[in-house]
N, C-alpha and C positions, 0 to 999 in steps of 0.2 A: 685543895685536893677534892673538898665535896661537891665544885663545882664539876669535874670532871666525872665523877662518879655516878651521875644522875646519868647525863644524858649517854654512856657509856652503857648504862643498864635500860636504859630506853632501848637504844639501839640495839640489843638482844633480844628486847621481849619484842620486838616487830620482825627482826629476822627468825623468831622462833617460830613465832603465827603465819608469817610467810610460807618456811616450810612444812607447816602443819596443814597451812589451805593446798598448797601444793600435791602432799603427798594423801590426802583424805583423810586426814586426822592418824591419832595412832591406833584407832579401832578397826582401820582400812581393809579390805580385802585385795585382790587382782585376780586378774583374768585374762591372758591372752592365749589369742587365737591363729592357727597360723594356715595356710591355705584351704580355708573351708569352702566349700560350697552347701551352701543351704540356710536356715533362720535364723538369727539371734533377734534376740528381745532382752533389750536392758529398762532394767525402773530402779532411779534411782535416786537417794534423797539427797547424795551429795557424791560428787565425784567429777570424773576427765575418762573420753573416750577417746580414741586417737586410732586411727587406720588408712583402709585404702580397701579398693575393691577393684579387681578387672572388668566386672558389670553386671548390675543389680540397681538395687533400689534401696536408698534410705529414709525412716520415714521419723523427724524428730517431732516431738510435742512436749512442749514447756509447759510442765504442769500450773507452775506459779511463777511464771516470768521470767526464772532465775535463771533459766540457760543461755548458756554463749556458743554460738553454733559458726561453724564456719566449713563451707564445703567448696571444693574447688574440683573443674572437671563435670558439673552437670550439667546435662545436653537438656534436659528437662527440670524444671523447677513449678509445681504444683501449690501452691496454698490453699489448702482445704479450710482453716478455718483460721481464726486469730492466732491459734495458740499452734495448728499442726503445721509442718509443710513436708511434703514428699520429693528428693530429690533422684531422679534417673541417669543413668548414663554409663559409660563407659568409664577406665580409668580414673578414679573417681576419689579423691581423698577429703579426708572429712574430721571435725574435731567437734567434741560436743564435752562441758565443761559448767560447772555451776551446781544448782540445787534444785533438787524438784524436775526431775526430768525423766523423758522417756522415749528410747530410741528400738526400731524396728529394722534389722536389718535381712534383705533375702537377694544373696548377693552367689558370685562365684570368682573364687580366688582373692576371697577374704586375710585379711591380715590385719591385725586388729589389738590395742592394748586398754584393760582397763584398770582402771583404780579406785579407790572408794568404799563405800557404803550404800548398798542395795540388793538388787537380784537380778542374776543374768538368765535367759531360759534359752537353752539352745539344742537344735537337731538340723543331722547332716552327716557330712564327709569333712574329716581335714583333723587338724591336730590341735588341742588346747592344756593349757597348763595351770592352774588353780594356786592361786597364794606361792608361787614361785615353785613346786613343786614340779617331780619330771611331766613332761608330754605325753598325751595319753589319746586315743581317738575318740571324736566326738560322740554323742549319743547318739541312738539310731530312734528313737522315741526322744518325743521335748523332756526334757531334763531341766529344773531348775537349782540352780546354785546361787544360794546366800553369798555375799560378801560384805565383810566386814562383820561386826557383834560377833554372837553366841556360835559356836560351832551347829548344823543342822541338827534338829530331830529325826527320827525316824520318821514321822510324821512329817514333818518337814523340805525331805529331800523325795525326788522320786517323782514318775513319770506326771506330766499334768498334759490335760488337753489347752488347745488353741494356740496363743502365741501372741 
């Protein structure tokens, strides 16, 4: 019997860690976004981005290697440096997933889902929804929103320049 019961209890604790790297841990936030037009800016220490755009521009950078990026649909692919690369085009879908990363998006008819731990900054047009909460219209000034940890501060939350 305690043969079975070892590898039994193995096999949970990797299906647990599984679903924990999956979902961003249980400290997670989310964020989606639904026909926007105009900036987001994700940094984030750990998390999965997943979308689509009618046409725009995405610009990822792996801050420490750990991203796993995959984009299907660009007419244009730029490599700025080791770590950036810029993707252009039409129809355009895209997954960005791992640790230590940082994605630029200025797009239109954005649709877009996140998960994780980090910060989103976004302005524009279109509808977004915060830790599963109702849809609500985007900011018209960059807005950054924490996800995942501590609920914002005052300090914390509220309009910031650049992007």
């Amino acid at each position: 019997m305690r043969r079975l019961i070892l590898p039994v209890l193995a096999l949970a604790l990797v299906l647990a860690a599984g679903a924990s790297a999956r979902d961003g841990g249980s400290d997670a936030g989310s964020l989606e976004v639904q026909h926007g037009n105009g900036i987001v800016v994700v940094q984030m220490a750990r998390g999965a981005l997943i979308g689509r755009f009618s046409g725009g521009r995405i610009t990822v950078t792996s801050r420490r290697g750990g991203a796993d990026v995959t984009v299907f649909g660009a007419e244009e692919t730029i490599q700025v440096n080791d770590a950036t690369t810029v993707y252009r085009g039409r129809d355009v879908r895209f997954k960005v997933s791992g640790q230590g990363w940082r994605v630029g998006i200025q797009a239109l008819g954005l649709d877009a889902s996140l998960v994780g731990r980090g910060v989103a900054t976004l302005r524009g047009a279109g509808m977004m929804s915060v830790d599963g909460a109702a849809f609500q219209p985007w900011p018209l000034d960059f807005r950054s929103l924490p996800l995942g940890g501590p609920p914002p501060t005052a300090e914390g939350s509220g309009t910031i320049r650049g992007g």
